[in-house]
C-alpha positions in Angstrom: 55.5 116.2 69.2 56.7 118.2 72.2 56.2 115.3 74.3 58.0 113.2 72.0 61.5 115.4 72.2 60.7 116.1 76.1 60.7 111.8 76.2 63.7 111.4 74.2 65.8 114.1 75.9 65.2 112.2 79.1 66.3 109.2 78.0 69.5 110.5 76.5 70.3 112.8 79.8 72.9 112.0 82.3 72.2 112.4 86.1 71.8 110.2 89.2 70.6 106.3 89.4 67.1 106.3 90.4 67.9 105.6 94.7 71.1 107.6 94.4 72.2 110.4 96.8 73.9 113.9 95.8 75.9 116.5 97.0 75.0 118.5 100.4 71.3 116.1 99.7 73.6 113.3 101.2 74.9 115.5 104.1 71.5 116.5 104.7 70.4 113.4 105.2 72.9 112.9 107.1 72.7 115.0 109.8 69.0 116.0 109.6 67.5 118.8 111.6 70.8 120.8 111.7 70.8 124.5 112.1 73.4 126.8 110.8 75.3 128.2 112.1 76.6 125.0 113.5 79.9 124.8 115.9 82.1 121.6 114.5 81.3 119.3 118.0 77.5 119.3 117.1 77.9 118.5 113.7 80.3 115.3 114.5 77.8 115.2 117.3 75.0 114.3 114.9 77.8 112.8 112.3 77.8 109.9 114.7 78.9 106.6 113.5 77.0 107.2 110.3 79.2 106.1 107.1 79.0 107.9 103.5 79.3 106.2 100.2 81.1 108.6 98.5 81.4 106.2 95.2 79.6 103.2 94.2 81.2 100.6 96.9 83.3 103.3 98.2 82.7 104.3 101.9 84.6 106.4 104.3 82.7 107.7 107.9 81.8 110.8 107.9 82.7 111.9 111.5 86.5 112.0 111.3 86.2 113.7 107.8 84.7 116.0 109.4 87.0 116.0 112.6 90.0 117.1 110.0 87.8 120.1 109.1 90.3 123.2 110.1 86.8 125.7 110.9 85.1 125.1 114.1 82.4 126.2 112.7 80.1 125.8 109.7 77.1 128.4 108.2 76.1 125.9 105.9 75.4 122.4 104.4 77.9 123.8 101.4 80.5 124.2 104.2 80.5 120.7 105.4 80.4 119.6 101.9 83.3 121.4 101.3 84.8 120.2 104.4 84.3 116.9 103.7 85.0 117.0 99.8 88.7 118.2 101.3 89.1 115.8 103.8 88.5 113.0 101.0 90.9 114.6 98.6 93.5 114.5 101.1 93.2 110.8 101.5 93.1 110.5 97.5 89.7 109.2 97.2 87.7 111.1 95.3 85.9 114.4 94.8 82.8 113.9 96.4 80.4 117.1 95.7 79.7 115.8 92.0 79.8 112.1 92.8 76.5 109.9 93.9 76.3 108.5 97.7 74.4 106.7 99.9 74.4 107.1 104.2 75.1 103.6 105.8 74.2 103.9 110.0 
């Protein structure tokens, strides 16, 4: 019976498409590797080229989101999602740190 109501809860339960990104997991993936504290020229450093999907079909690339960043450093994954999430509001897009992504190199 316990199974049964563990089964159905799952089916009923919102979260991300099976593939889909979250979060800082997106920023992590990212820029893999990176240590905190980071100074702002090796995150865009590792940021390289790389593009986000922010939304479904929805890209933006991640270095000069982060390059509008006002700290020149960053003590965590959070902070660059913040950063980032800021940068995309400013341009109207979207909020990213509760929206699914995907990295495009």
């Amino acid at each position: 019976m316990a199974n049964e109501q563990n089964s159905e809860a799952s089916k009923s339960s919102p979260g991300p498409l099976r593939g889909s990104v979250y979060g800082t997991q997106i920023l992590a993936d990212a820029l893999p590797g990176l240590r905190f504290p980071a100074d702002k020229q090796t995150v865009l450093a590792m940021a390289g080229e790389q593009e986000i999907e922010y939304e479904p079909g929805r890209r933006a690339a991640l270095r000069p989101l982060i390059e509008e960043a006002a700290q020149s450093r960053f003590d965590s994954m959070a902070e660059i999602l913040s950063a980032v999430s800021l940068a995309l509001d400013k341009r109207g897009a979207t909020e990213f740190d509760g929206q699914k992504g995907t990295i495009h190199n």
